[in-house]
PyMOL CGO cylinders between C-alpha atoms (Angstrom):
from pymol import cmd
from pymol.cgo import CYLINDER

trace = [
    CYLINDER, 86.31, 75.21, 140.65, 84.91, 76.65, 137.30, 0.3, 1, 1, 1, 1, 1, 1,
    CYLINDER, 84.91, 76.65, 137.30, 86.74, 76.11, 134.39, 0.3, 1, 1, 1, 1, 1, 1,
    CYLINDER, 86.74, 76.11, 134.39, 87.26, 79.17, 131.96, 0.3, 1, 1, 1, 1, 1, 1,
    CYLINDER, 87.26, 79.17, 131.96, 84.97, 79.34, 128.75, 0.3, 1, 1, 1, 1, 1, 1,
    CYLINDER, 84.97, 79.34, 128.75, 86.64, 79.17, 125.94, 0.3, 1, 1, 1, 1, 1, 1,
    CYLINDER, 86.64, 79.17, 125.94, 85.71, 80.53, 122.29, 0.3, 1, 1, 1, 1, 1, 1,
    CYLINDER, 85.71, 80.53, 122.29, 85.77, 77.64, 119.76, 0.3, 1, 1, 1, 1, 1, 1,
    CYLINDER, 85.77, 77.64, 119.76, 88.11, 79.31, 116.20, 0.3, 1, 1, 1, 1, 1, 1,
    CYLINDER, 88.11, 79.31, 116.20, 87.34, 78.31, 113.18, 0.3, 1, 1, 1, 1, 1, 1,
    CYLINDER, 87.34, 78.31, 113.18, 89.07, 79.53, 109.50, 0.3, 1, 1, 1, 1, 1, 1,
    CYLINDER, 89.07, 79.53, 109.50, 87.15, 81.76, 108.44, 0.3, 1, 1, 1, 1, 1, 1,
    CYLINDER, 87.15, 81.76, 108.44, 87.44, 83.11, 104.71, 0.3, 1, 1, 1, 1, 1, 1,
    CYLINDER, 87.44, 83.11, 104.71, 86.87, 86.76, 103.87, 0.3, 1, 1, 1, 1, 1, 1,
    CYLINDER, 86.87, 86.76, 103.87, 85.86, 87.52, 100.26, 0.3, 1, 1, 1, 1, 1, 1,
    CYLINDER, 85.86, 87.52, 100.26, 86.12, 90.93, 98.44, 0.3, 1, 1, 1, 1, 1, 1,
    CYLINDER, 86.12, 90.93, 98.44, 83.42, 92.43, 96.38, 0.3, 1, 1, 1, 1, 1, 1,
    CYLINDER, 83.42, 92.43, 96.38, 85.51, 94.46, 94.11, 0.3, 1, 1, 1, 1, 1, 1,
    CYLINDER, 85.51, 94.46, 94.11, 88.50, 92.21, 93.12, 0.3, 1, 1, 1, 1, 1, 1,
    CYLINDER, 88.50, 92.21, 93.12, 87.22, 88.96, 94.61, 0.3, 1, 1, 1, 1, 1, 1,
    CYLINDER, 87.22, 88.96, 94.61, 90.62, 88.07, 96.56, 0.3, 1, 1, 1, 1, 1, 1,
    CYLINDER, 90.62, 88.07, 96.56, 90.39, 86.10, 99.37, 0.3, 1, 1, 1, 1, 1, 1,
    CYLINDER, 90.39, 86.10, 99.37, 91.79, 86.34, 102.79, 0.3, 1, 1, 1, 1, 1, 1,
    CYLINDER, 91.79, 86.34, 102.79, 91.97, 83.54, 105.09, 0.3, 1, 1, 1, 1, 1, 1,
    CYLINDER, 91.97, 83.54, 105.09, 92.25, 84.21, 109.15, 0.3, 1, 1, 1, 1, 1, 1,
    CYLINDER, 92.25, 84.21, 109.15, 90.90, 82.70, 112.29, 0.3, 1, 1, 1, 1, 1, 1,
    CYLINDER, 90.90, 82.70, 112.29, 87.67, 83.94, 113.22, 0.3, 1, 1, 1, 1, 1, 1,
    CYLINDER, 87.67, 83.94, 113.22, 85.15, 83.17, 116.69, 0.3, 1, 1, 1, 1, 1, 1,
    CYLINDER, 85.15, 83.17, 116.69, 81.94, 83.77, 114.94, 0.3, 1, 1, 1, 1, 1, 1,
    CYLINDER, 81.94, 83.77, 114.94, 81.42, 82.58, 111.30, 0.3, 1, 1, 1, 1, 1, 1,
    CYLINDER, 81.42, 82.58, 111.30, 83.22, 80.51, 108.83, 0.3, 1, 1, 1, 1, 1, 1,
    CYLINDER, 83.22, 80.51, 108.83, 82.44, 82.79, 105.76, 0.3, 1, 1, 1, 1, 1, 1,
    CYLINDER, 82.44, 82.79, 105.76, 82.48, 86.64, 104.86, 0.3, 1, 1, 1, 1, 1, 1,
    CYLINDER, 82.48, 86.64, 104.86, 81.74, 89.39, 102.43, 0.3, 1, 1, 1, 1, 1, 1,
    CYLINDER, 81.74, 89.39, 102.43, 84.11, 92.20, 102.28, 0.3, 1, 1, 1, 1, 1, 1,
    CYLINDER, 84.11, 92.20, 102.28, 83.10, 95.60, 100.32, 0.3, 1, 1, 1, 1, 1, 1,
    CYLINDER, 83.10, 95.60, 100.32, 86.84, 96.57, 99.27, 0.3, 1, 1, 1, 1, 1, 1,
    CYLINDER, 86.84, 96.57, 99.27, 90.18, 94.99, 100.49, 0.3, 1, 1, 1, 1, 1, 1,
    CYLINDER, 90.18, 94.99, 100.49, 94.14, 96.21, 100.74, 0.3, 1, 1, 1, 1, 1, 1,
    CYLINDER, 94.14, 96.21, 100.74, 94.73, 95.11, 97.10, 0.3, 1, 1, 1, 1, 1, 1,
    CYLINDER, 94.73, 95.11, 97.10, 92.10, 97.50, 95.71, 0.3, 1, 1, 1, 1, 1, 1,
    CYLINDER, 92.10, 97.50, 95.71, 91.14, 99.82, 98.30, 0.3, 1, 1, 1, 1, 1, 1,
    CYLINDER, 91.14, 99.82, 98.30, 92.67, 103.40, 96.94, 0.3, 1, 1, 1, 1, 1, 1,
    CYLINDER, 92.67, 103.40, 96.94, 94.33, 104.27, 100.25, 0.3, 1, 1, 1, 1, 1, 1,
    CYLINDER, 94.33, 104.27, 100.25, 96.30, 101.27, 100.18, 0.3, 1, 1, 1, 1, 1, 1,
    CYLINDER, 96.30, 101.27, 100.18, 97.38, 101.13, 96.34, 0.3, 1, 1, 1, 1, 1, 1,
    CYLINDER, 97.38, 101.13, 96.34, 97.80, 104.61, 95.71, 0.3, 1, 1, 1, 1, 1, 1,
    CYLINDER, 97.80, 104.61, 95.71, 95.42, 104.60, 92.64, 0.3, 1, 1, 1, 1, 1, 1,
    CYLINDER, 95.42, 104.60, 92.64, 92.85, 106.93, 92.36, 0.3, 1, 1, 1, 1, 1, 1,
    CYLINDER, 92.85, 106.93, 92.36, 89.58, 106.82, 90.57, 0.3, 1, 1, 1, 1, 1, 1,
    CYLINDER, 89.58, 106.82, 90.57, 88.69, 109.43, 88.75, 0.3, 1, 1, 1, 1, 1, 1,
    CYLINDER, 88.69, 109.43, 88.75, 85.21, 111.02, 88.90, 0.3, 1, 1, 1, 1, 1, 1,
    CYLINDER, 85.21, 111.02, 88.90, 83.38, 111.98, 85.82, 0.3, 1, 1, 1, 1, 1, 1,
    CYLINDER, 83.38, 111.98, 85.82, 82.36, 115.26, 87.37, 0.3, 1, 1, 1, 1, 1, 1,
    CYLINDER, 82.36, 115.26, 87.37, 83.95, 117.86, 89.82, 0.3, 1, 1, 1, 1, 1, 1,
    CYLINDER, 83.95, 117.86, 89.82, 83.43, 117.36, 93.67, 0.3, 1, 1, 1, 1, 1, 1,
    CYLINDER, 83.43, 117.36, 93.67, 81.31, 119.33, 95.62, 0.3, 1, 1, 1, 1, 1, 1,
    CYLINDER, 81.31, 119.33, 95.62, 83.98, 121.77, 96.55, 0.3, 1, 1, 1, 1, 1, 1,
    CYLINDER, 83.98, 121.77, 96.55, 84.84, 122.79, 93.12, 0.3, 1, 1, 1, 1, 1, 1,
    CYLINDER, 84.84, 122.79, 93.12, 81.08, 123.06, 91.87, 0.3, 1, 1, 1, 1, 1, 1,
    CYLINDER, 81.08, 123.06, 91.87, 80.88, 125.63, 95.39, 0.3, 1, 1, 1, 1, 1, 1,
    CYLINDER, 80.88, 125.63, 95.39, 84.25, 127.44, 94.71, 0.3, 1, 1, 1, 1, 1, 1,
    CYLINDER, 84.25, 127.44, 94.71, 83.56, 128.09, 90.80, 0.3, 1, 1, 1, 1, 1, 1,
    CYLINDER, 83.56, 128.09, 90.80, 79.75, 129.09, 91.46, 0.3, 1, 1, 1, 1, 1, 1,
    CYLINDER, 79.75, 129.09, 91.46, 81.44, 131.62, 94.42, 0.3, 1, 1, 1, 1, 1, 1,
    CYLINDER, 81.44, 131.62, 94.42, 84.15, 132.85, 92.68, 0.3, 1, 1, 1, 1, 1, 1,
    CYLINDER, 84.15, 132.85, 92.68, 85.49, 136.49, 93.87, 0.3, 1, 1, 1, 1, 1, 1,
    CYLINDER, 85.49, 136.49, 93.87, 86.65, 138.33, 90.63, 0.3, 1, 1, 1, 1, 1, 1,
    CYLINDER, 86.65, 138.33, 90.63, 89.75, 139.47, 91.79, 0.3, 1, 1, 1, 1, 1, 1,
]
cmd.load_cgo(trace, "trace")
């Protein structure tokens, strides 16, 4: 009879780019990350947004096709 394989887990530590928090979990496959942006800084999560120095696309479109009304 075959025994089942088991994955070996190891802590793993997941570092943020932006605010350089770490987050430790149990991981299968490495003992080390990079994260680009995390819960404590990611804009969706805090609420914060950052402002842009210029206008989006969709206000450079509506204010070159503005109907004079």
């Amino acid at each position: 009879m075959n025994k089942p394989i088991q994955a070996v887990s190891t802590p793993t530590t997941y570092t943020c780019g932006n605010c350089g928090s770490e987050i430790n979990i149990v991981s299968t496959t490495q003992a080390s990350a990079n994260l680009d942006v995390c819960s404590n800084c990611h804009p969706a999560y805090t609420g914060i947004e950052s402002k842009q120095a210029s206008g989006s696309k969709v206000d450079s479109f509506n204010n070159r096709y503005k109907t004079k009304g």
